[in-house]
C-alpha positions in Angstrom: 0.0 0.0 0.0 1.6 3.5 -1.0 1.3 6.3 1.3 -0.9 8.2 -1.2 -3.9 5.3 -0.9 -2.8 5.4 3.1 -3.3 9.0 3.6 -6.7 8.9 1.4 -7.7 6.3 3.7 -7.0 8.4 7.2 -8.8 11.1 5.3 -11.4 9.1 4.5 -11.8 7.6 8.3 -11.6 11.3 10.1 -14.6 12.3 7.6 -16.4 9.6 8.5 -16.2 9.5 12.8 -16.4 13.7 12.3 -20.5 13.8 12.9 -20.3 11.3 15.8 -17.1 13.5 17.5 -19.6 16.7 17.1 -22.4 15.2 18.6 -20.2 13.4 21.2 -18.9 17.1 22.2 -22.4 19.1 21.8 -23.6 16.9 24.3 -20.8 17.1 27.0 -21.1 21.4 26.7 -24.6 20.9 27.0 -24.1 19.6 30.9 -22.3 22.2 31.6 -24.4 25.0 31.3 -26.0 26.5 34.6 -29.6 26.3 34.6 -30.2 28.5 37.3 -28.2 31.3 38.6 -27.4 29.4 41.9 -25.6 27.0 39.5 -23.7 29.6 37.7 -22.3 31.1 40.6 -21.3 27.6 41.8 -19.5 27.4 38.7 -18.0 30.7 38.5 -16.7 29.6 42.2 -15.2 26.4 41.2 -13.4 28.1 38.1 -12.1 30.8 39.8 -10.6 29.4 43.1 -9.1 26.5 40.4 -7.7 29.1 38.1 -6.0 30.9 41.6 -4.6 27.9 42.7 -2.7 27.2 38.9 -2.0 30.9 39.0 0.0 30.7 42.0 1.0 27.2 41.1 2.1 28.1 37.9 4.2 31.0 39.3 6.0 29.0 42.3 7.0 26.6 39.4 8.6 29.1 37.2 10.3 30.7 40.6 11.9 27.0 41.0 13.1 26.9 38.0 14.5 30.2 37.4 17.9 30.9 39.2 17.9 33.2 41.9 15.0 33.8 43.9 12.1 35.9 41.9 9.8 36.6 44.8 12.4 38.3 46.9 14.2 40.4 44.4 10.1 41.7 43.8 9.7 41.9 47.6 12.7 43.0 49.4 14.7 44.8 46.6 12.1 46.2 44.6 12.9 45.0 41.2 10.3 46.4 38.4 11.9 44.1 36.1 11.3 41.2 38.0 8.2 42.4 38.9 7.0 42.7 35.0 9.0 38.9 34.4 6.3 37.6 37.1 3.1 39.5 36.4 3.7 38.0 32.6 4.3 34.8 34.1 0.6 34.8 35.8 -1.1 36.5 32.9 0.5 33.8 30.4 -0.5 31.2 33.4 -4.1 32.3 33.2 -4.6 32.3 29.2 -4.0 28.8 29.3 -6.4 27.7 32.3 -8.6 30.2 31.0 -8.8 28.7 27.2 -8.7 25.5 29.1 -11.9 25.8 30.7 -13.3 27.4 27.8 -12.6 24.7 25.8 
């Protein structure tokens, strides 16, 4: 078998399991939509204290793994480069959980 008859037939196999992927994934978004506002600000909860957590997480990591100590050079000596180094650390942190939880 060549690999032009092998990629037709992955082609061919991904067109074919496409309908049942979307209908697979319409139902699981369907769940989780609030249907009251109780439920929404359950949610909202949930989302935010996990998207905190991998924040903070997410910034203690990159402090480990950066040499010197980040948080003190921000704290003590007042480094606005550091400062900047970390806050784009958190914001680069958060657009992933947040296109994470969008989907």
């Amino acid at each position: 078998m060549n690999t032009h008859s092998l990629l037709r037939l992955v082609a061919l196999a991904i067109l074919a399991s496409a309908p049942s992927i979307l209908a697979a994934e319409a139902n699981a978004s369907a769940s989780w939509h609030a249907q009251s506002l109780g439920q929404a600000v359950g949610y909202m909860l949930i989302f935010a204290i996990i998207g905190i957590a991998v924040a903070i997480t997410g910034y203690k990591l990159f402090d480990k793994c950066t040499p010197g100590d980040l948080h003190k050079e921000i704290i003590e000596n007042k480094n606005v480069a550091a400062a900047i180094i970390g806050a784009a650390v958190i914001l680069g942190v958060c657009i992933i959980v947040a296109a994470a939880m969008l989907g």
